[in-house]
C-alpha positions in Angstrom: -81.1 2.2 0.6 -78.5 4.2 2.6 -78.4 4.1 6.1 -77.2 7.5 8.7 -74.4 5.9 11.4 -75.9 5.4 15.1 -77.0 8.7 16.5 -78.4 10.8 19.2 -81.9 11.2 18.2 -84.3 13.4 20.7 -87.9 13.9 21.6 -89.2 15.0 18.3 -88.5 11.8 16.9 -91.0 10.2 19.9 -93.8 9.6 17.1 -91.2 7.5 14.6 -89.9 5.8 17.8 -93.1 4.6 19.4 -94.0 3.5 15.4 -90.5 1.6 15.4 -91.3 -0.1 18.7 -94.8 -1.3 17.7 -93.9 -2.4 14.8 -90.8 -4.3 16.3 -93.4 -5.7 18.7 -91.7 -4.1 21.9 -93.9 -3.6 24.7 -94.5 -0.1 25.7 -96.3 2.1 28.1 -97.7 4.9 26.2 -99.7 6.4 29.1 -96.7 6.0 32.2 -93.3 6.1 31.4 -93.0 5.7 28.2 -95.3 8.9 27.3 -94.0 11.9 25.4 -93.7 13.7 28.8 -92.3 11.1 30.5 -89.7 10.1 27.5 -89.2 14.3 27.0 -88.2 14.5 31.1 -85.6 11.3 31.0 -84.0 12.8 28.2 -84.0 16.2 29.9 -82.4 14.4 32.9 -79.2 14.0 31.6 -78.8 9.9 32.4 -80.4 8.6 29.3 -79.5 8.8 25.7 -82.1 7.7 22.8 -79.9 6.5 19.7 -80.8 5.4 16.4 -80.6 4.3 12.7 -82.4 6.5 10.3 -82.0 6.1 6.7 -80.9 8.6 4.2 -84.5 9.5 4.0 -85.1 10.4 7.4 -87.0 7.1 8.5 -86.4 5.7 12.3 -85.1 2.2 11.6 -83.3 0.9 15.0 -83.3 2.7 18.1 -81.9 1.5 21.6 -82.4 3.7 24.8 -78.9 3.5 26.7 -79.5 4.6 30.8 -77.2 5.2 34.6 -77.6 5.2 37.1 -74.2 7.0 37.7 -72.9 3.5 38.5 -74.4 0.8 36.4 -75.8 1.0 32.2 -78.3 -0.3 31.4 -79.3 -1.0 27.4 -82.9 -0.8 27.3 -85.9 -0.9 23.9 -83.4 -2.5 21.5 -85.9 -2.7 18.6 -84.8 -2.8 14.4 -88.0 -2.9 12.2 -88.4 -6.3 10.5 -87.6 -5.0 7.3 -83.9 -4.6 8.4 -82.9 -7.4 10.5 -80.2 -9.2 10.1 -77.6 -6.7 9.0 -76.2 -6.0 12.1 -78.0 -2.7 13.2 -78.4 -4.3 16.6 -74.9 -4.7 17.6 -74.0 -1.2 16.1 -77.0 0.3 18.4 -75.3 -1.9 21.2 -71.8 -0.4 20.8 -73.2 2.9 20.0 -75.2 2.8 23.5 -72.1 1.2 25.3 -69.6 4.4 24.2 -72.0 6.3 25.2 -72.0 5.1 28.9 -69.0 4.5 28.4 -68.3 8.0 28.3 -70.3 8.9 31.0 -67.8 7.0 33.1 -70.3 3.8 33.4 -67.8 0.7 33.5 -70.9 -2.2 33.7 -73.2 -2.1 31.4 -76.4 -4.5 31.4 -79.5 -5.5 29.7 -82.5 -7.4 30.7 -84.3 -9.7 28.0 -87.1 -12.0 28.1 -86.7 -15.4 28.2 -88.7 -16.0 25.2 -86.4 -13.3 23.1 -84.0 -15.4 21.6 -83.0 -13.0 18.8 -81.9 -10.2 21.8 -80.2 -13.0 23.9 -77.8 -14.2 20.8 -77.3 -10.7 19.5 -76.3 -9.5 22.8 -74.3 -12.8 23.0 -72.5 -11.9 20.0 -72.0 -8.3 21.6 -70.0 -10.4 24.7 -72.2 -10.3 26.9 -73.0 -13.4 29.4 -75.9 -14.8 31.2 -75.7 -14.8 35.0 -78.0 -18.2 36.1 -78.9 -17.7 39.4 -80.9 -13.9 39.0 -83.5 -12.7 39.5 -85.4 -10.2 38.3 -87.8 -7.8 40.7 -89.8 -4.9 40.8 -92.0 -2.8 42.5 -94.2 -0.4 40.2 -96.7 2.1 41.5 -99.0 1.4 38.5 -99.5 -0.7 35.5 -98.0 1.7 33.6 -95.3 2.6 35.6 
């Protein structure tokens, strides 16, 4: 099976990329910020940029959402369906996301991963990223689904 380089993909792929995610297992909020509204406005705001693998066919395989905050990238909802692990589509989603900002002018890029995400932590490793010890993480959310 053919698979399309890393590209921009937009909100009427939103239906192929919440299937990617739950099938990837990724966490999402379907009724905050991750809604079709709420995915459809970050797009429209000009500081994030959905990407992804689609075979020749069409189908959503890998996606990564790349974001700035005009200062600081951030590489957010790496997810490949199981079927395609292990081929690298990660690390091209990564570089693809980090020209991206890249462009924008964004000289640090970052990405948060849960502890228990191994397979994120060594590809992003193997991207040349490193671990800062020492952080933490905090938030303050106005909702459960925010």
């Amino acid at each position: 099976m053919k698979l399309l380089p890393p590209d921009r993909i937009s909100t009427s792929d939103y239906d192929a990329l919440i299937a990617l995610w739950e099938v990837a297992g990724l966490p999402f909020k379907p009724q905050g910020r991750d809604s079709r509204e709420a995915f459809a406005a970050q797009n429209a705001g000009g500081t994030q940029f959905p990407i992804g693998i689609k075979t020749e066919e069409g189908q959503l395989i890998a996606s990564v959402l790349a974001t700035h905050d005009g200062r600081k990238g951030w590489i957010n909802r790496l997810a490949v369906h199981p079927d395609f692990r292990r081929q690298g589509l990660g690390k091209q989603l990564i570089k693809a996301a980090e020209d991206q900002l890249q462009h924008c002018g964004i000289d640090v890029i970052a990405a948060l991963i849960e502890e228990d995400n191994t397979a994120s932590l060594e590809t992003f490793l193997a991207a040349g990223y490193s671990e800062h010890h020492g952080l933490h993480y905090v938030s303050k959310r106005r909702g459960k689904d925010s």
